[in-house]
TORMAR-47655 format. One record per residue (C-alpha): residue number from 1; z, x, y. Coordinates in pm, 1 decimal, decimal comma, padded with zeros to 6 digits. Example, Ala and Ser with C-alpha at 12.3 -4.5 7.8 and 13.67 -1.06 7.14 Angstrom:
BEGIN
<1 <00780,0 01230,0 -00450,0>>,
<2 <00714,0 01367,0 -00106,0>>,
This chain:
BEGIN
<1 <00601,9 -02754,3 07632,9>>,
<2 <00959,5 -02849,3 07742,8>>,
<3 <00982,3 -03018,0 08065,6>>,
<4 <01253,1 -02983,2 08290,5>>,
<5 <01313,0 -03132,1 08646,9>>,
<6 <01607,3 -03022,5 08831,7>>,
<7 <01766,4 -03256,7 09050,5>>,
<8 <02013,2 -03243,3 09400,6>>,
<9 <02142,9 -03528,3 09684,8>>,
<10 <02200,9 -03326,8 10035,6>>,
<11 <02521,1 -03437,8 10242,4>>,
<12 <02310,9 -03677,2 10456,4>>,
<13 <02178,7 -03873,8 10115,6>>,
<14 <01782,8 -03709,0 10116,9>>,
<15 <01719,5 -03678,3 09709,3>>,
<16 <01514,1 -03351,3 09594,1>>,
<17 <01368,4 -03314,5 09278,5>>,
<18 <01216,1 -03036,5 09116,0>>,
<19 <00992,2 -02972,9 08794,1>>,
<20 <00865,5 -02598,8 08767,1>>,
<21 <00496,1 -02592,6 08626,4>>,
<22 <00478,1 -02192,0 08601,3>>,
<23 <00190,6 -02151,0 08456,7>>,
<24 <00008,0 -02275,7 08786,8>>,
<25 <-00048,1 -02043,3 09095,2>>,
<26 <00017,0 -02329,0 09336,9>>,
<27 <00286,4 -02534,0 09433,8>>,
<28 <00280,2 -02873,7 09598,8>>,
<29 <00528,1 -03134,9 09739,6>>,
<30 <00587,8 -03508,6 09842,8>>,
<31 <00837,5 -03631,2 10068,8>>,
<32 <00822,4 -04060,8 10094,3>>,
<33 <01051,5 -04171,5 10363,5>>,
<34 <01109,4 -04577,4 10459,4>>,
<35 <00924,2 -04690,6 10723,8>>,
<36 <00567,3 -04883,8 10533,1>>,
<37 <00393,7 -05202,1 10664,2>>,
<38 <00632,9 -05445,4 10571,9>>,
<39 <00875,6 -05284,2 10830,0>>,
<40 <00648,7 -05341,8 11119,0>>,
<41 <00714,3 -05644,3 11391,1>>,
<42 <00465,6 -05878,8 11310,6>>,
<43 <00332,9 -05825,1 11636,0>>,
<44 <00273,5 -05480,8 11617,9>>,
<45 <00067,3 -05494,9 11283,7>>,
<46 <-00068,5 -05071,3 11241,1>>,
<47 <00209,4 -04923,1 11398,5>>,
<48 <00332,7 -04752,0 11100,2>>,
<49 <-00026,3 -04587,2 11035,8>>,
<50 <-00033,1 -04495,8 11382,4>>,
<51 <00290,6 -04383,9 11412,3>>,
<52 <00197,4 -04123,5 11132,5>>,
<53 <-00097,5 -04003,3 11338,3>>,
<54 <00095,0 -03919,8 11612,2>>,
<55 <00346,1 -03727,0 11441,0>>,
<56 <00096,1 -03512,3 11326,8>>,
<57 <-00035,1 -03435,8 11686,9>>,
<58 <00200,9 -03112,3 11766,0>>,
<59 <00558,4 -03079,3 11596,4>>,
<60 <00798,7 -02791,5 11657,4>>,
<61 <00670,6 -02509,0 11836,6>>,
<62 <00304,6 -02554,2 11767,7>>,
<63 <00095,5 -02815,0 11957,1>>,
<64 <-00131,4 -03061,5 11788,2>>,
<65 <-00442,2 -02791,5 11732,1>>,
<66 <-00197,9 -02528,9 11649,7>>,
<67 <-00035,9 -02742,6 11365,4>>,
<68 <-00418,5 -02762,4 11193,6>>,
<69 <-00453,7 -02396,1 11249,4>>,
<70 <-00201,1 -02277,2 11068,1>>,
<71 <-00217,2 -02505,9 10790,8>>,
<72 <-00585,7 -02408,7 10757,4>>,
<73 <-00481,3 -02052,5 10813,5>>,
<74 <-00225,1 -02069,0 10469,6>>,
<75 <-00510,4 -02262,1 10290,9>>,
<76 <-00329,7 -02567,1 10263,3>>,
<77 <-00450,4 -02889,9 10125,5>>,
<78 <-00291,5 -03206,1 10284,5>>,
<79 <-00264,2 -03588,4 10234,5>>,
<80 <-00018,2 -03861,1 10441,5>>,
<81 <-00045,2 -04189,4 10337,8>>,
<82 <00121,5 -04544,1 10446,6>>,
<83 <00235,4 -04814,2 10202,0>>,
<84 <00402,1 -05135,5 10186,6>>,
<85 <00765,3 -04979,3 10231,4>>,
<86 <00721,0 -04590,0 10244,9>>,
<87 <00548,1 -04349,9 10461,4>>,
<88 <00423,4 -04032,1 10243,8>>,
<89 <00345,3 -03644,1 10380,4>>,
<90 <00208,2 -03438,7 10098,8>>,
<91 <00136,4 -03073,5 10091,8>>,
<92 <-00022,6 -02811,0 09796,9>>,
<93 <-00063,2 -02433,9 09878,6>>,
<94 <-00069,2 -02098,4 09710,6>>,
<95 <00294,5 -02030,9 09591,9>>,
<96 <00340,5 -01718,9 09821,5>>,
<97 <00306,2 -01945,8 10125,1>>,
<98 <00563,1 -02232,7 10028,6>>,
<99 <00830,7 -02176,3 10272,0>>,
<100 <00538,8 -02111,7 10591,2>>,
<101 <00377,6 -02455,9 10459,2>>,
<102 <00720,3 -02623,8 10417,5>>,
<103 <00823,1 -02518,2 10779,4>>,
<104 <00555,2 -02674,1 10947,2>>,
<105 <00549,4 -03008,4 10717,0>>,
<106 <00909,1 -03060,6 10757,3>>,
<107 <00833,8 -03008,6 11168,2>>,
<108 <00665,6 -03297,0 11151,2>>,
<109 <00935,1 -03509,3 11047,4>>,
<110 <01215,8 -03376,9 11237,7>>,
<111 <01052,6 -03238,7 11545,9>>,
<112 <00696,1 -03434,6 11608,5>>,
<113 <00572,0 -03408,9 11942,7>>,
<114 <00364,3 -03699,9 12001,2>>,
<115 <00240,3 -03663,2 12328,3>>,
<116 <00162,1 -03974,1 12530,2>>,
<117 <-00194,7 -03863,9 12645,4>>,
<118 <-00366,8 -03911,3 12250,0>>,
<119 <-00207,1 -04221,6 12211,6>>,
<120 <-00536,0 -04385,4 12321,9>>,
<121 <-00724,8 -04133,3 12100,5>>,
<122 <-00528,0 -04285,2 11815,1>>,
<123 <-00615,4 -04626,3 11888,4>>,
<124 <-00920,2 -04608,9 11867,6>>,
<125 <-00954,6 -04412,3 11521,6>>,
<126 <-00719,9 -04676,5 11362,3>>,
<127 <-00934,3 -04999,1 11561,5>>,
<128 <-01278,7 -04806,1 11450,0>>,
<129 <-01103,5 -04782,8 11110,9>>,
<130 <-00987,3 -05149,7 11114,8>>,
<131 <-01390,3 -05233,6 11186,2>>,
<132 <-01532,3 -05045,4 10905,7>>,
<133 <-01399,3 -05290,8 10682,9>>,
<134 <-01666,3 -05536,7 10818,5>>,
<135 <-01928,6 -05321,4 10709,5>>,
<136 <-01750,1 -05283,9 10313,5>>,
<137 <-01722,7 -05651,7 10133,0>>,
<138 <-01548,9 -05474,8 09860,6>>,
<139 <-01253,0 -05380,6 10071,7>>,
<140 <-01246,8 -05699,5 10304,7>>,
<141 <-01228,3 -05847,3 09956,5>>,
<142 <-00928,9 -05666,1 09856,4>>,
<143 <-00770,4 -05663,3 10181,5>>,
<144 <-00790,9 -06029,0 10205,1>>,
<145 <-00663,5 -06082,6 09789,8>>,
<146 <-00353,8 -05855,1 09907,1>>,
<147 <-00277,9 -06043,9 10213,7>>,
<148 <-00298,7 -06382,7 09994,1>>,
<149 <-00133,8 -06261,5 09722,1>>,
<150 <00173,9 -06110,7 09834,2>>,
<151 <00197,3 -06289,5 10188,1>>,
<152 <00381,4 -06157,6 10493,2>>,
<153 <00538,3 -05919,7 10515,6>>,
<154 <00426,0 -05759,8 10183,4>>,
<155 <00037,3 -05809,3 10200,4>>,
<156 <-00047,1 -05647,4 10503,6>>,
<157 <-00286,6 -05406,3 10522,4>>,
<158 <-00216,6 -05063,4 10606,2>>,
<159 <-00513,0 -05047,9 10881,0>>,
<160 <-00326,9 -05387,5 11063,1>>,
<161 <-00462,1 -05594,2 11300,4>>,
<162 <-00695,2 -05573,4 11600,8>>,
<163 <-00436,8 -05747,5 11808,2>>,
<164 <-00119,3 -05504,8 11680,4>>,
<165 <-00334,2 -05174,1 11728,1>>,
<166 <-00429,1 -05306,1 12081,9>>,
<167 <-00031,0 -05380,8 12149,7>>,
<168 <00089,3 -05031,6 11987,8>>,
<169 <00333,8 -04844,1 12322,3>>,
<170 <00400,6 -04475,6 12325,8>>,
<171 <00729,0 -04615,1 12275,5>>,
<172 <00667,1 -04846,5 12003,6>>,
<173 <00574,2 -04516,3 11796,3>>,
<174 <00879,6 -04304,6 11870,5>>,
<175 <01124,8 -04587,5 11799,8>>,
<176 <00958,2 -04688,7 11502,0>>,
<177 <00974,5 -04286,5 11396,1>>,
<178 <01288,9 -04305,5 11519,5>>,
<179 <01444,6 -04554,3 11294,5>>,
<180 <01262,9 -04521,7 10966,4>>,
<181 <01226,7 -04154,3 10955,5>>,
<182 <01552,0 -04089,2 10801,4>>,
<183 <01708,0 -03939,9 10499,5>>,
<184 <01892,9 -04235,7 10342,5>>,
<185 <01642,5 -04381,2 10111,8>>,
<186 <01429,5 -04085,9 10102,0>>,
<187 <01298,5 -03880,7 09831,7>>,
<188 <01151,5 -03471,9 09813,7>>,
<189 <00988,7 -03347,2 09522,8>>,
<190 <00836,5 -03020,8 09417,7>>,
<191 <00622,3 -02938,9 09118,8>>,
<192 <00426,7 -02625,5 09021,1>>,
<193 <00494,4 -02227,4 09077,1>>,
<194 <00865,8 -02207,0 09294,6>>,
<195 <01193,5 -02108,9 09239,6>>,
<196 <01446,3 -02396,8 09251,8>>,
<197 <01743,5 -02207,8 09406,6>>,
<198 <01500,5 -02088,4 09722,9>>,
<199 <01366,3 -02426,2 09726,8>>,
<200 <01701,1 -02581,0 09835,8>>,
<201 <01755,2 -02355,0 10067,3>>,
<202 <01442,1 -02419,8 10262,5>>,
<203 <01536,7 -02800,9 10223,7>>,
<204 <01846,7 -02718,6 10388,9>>,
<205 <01743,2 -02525,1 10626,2>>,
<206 <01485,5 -02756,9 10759,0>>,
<207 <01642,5 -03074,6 10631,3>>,
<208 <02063,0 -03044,4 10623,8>>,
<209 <02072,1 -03132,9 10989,5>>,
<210 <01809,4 -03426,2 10956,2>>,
<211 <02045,5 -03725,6 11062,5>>,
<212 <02148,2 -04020,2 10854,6>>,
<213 <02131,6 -04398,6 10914,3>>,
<214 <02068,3 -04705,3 10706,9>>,
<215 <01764,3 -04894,9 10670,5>>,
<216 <01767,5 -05254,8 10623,7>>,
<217 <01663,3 -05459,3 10268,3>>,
<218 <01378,2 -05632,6 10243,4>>,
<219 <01384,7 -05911,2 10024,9>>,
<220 <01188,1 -05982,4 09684,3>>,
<221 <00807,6 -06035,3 09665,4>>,
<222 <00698,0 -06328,8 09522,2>>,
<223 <00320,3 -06381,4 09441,5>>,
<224 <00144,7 -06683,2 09567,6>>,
<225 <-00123,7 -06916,1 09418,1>>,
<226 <-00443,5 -06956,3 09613,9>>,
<227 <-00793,6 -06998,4 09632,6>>,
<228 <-00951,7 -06873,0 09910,5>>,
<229 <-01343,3 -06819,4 10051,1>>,
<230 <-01471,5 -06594,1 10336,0>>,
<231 <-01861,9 -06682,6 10425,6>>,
<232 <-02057,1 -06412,7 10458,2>>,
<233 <-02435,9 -06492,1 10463,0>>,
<234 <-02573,3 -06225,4 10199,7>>,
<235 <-02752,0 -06214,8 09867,7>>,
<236 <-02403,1 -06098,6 09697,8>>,
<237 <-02087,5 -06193,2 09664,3>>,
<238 <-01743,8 -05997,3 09588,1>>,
<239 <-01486,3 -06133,6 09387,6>>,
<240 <-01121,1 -05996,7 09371,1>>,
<241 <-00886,4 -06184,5 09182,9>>,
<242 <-00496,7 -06125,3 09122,8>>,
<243 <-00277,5 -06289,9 08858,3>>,
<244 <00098,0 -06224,5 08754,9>>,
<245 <00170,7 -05913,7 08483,4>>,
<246 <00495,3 -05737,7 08432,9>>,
<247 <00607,0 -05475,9 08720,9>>,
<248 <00669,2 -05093,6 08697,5>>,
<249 <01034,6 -05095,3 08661,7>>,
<250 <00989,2 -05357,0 08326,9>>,
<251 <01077,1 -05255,3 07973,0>>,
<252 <00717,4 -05322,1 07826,9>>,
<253 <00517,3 -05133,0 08145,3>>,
<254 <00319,1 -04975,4 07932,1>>,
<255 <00190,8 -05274,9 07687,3>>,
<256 <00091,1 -05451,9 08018,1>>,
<257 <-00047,5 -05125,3 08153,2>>,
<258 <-00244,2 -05068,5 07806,1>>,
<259 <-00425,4 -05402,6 07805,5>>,
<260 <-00515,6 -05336,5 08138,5>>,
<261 <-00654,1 -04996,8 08019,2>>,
<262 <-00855,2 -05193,4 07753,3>>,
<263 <-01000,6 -05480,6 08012,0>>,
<264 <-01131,8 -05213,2 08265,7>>,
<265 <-00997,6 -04796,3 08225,5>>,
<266 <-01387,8 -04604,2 08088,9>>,
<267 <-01746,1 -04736,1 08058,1>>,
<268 <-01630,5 -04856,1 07711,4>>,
<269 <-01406,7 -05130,2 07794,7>>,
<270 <-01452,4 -05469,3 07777,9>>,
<271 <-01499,3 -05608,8 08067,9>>,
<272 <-01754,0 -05344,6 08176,0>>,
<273 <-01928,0 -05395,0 07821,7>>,
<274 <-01889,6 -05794,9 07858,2>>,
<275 <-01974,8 -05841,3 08195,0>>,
<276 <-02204,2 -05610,9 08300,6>>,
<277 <-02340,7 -05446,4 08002,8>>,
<278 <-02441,2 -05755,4 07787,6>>,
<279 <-02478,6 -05979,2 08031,8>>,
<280 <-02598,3 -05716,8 08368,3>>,
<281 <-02392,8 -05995,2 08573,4>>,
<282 <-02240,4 -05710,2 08792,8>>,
<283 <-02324,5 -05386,3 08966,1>>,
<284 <-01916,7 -05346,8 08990,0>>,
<285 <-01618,4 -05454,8 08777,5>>,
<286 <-01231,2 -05303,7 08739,4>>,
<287 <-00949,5 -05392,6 08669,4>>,
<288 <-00569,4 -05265,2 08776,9>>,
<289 <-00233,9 -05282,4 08748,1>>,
<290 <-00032,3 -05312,3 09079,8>>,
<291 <00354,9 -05309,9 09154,2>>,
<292 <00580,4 -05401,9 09440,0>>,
<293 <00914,5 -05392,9 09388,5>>,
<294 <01013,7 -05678,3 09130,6>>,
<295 <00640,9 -05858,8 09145,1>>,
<296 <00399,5 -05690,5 08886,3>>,
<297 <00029,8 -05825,8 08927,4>>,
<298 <-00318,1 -05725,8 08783,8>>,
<299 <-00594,1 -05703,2 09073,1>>,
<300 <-00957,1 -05740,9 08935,5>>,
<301 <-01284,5 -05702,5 09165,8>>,
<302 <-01654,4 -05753,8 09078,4>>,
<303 <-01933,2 -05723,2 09280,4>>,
<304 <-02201,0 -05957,6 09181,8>>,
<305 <-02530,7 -06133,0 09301,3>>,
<306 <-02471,9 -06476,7 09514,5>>,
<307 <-02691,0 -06687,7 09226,1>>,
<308 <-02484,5 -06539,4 08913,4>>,
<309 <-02122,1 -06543,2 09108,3>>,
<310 <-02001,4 -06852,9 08942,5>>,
<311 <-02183,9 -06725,6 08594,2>>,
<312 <-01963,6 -06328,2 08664,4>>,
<313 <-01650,0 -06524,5 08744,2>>,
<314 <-01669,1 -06726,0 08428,6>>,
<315 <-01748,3 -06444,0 08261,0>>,
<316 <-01489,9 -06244,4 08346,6>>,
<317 <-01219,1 -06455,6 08319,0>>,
<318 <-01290,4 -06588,7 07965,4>>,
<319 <-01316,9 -06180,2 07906,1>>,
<320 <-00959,2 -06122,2 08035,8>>,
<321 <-00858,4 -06473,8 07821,5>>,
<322 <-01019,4 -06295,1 07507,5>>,
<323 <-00702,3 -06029,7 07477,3>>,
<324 <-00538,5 -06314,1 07259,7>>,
<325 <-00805,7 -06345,7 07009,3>>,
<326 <-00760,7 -05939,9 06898,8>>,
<327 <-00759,5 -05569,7 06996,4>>,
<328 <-00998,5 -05356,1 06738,7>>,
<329 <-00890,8 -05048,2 06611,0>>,
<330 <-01168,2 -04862,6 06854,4>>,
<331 <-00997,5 -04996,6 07186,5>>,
<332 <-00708,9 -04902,1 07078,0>>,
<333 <-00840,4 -04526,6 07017,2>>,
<334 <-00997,3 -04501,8 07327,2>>,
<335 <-00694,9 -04596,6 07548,6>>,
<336 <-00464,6 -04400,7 07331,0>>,
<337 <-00752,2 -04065,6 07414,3>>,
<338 <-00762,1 -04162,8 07778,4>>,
<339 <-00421,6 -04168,7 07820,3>>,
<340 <-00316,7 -03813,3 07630,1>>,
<341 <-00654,4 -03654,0 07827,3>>,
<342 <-00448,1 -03753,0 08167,3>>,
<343 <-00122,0 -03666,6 08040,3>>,
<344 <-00269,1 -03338,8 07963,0>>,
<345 <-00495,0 -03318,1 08313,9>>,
<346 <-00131,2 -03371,5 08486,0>>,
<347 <-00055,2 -03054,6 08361,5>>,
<348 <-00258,3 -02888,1 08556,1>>,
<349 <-00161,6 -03015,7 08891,3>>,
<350 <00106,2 -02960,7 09102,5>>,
<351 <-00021,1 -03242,9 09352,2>>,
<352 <-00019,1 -03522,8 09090,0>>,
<353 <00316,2 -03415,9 08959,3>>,
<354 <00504,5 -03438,1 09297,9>>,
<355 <00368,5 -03769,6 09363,4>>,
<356 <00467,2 -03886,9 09054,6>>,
<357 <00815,1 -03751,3 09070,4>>,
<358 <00841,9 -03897,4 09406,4>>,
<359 <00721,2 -04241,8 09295,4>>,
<360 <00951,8 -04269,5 08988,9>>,
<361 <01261,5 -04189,8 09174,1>>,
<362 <01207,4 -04443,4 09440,8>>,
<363 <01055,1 -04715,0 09219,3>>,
<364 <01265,1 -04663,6 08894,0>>,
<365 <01586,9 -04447,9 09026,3>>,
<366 <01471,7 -04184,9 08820,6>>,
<367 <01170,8 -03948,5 08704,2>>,
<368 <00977,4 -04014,7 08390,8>>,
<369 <00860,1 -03713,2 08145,8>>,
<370 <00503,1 -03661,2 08000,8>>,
<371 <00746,1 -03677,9 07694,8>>,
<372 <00841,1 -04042,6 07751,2>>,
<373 <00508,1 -04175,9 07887,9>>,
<374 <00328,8 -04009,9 07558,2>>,
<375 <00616,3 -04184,6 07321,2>>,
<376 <00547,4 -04551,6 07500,2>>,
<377 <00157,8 -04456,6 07445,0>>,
<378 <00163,1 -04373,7 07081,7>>,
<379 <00415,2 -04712,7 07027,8>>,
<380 <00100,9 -04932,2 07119,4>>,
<381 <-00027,3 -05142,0 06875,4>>,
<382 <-00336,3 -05422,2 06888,4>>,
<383 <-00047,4 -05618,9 06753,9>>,
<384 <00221,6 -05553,2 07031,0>>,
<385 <-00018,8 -05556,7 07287,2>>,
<386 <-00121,3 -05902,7 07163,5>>,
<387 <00256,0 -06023,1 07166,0>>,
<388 <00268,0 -05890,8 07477,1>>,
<389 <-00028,2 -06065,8 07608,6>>,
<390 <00066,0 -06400,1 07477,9>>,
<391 <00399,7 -06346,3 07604,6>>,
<392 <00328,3 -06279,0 07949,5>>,
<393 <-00002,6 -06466,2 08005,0>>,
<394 <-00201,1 -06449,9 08296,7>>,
<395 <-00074,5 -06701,5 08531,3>>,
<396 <-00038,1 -06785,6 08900,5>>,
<397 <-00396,8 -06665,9 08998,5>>,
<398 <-00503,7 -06578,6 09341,8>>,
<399 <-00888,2 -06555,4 09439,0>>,
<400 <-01025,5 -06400,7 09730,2>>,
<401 <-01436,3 -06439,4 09758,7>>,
<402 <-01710,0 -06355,0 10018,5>>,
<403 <-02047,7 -06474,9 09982,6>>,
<404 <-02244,7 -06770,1 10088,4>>,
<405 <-02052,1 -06998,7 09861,3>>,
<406 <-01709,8 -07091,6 09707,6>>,
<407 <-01689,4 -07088,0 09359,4>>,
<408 <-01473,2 -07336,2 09134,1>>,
<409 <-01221,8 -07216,9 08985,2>>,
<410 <-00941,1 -07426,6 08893,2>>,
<411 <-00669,3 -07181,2 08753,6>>,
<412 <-00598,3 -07115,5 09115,6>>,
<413 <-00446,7 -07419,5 09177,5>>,
């Protein structure tokens, strides 16, 4: 099936994007805005996330339990999100209610309320938050590989710090609103059952008066060597490790992203055969691809007991080492299947789709079609994948673990 997205810039520089999907009843969109963690002072470390909250507490003429009542009322499923540089509001509903769901999305951008007496309420969801990270190893491990990896500003963690959440104003949050929440550098997108031509005039409607500004550069990420160790008195210990791979904007993505795929993506790949299979070293291992900006990395965890730790992490890097040495024909099947089954699942969703349009435009200046993806997919071979591989090697490792001991590991330094 042809794909088609359609594509407009409003006067005040907000970029909308469109792909119709009409064989779907619903319709869903994404709107990313500047305004992530690496735009916080360094003092004020969860202000973004809490900044979000509070715009959803009452916007426009509904207060803040009027705003969930009416969403719940249209049957609409929502998601907001914080990242490094962007904040992200998405919405999905039945097609007949677009313009209702839009008007009260779009409310919160332009007109949020965020009254002074939940302030405290929101502190102490984000600090409780923050704390249940001291109860999950896993993601203290990953927090802490992030944080190493990609230093400040670009490794903190969207829940920030005890001491920032504790320092958040009333007016921290509307200034920070204030000056990130703007159209220059932003991105709409649509995808599912809507007519483009109605579309634009809801955007314009809501969004033509939304005013302009600039937001400032940040400069490049570069990923840092380290080898770090949290004690934790336990009978496990987590590993995450991080090491450099090509970013999302590179020519050969998708031979990076495809040994990735064969490393970690289905109970079939190697590291979960190598590792915990053959071996039953782990109760937990995966493997990702990760991009900011200009610095591409692959993140790897595994979850492991305290007496085999050194054994897994052995393990599991001569396993990522063992790419070199040759791809068989039945990886190669496998990743090709998993990739078509989620080109074909993205058909079916409107939520996916937006995000994705939305993440293209403000990663690569423009969208990507199931089209293109499936042509870069069906170019992979165990021989390019190898070039690739030995071509951009893993390199500058960082390791984060938590157990009762360090482990050696002497890539790291």
């Amino acid at each position: 099936m042809q794909q088609q997205v359609y594509q407009h810039t409003l006067s005040n520089g907000l970029t909308v994007l469109g792909e119709p999907m009409p064989w779907l009843e619903s319709v869903a969109f994404t709107l990313m805005y500047p305004g992530g963690t690496a735009r916080e002072p360094a003092d004020r470390l969860g202000l973004a996330g809490m900044t979000l909250e509070m715009t959803q507490r009452g916007s426009g003429r509904w207060s803040s339990r009027q705003v969930v009542e009416q969403l719940d009322f249209l049957g609409v499923e929502r998601s907001s999100s914080v990242s490094t540089f962007h904040t992200s509001i998405s919405m999905s509903a039945m097609a007949s209610v677009l313009e209702d769901t839009f008007e009260v999305a779009m409310s919160m951008v332009r007109q949020p309320h965020m009254p002074e007496d939940e302030l405290d309420e929101v502190r102490q969801s984000a600090l409780l938050e923050l704390a249940s990270i001291e109860d999950d190893p896993a993601q203290k491990c990953f927090v802490e590989l992030k944080r190493s990896r990609f230093s400040d500003p670009f490794g903190r963690s969207t829940l920030g710090s005890q001491e920032g959440i504790e320092s958040v104003t009333h007016s921290d949050c509307i200034e920070f609103h204030t000056r990130y929440a703007k159209p220059t550098g932003a991105v709409l997108s649509i995808a599912g059952r809507f007519d483009w031509e109605d579309f634009l005039r809801y955007v314009e409607k809501q969004l033509g008066s939304w005013s302009t500004g600039t937001v400032g550069q940040l400069g490049e990420v570069e990923p840092q060597i380290a080898s770090i160790h949290i004690p934790h008195e336990s009978q496990q210990t987590h590993i995450a490790l991080a090491y450099d791979s090509v970013p999302y904007q590179h020519p050969e993505y998708y031979r990076g992203r495809g040994i990735v795929g064969i490393l970690s993506d289905g109970m079939s790949s190697r590291l979960f055969t190598e590792v915990r299979e053959k071996r039953g070293l782990v109760y937990a291992i995966s493997a990702s691809s990760h991009s900011l900006k200009n610095c591409g990395s692959v993140l790897c965890y595994a979850g492991t007991t305290s007496a085999r730790a050194q054994e897994t992490l052995d393990v599991t890097l001569d396993t990522i080492r063992s790419i070199s040495q040759g791809i068989d024909s039945g990886e190669l099947s496998r990743l090709k299947s998993r990739a078509r089954t989620s080109l074909v699942m993205e058909q079916e969703s409107s939520v996916s789709r937006s995000s994705q349009l939305a993440y293209d435009w403000i990663t690569l200046g423009r969208t990507t079609s199931r089209q293109e993806v499936l042509h870069e997919i069906e170019q992979l071979t165990a021989e390019n994948l190898i070039e690739h591989f030995s071509e951009y090697p893993p390199k500058r490792w960082t390791l984060v673990t938590i157990g009762p001991e360090p482990l050696e590991f002497h890539d790291a330094v």
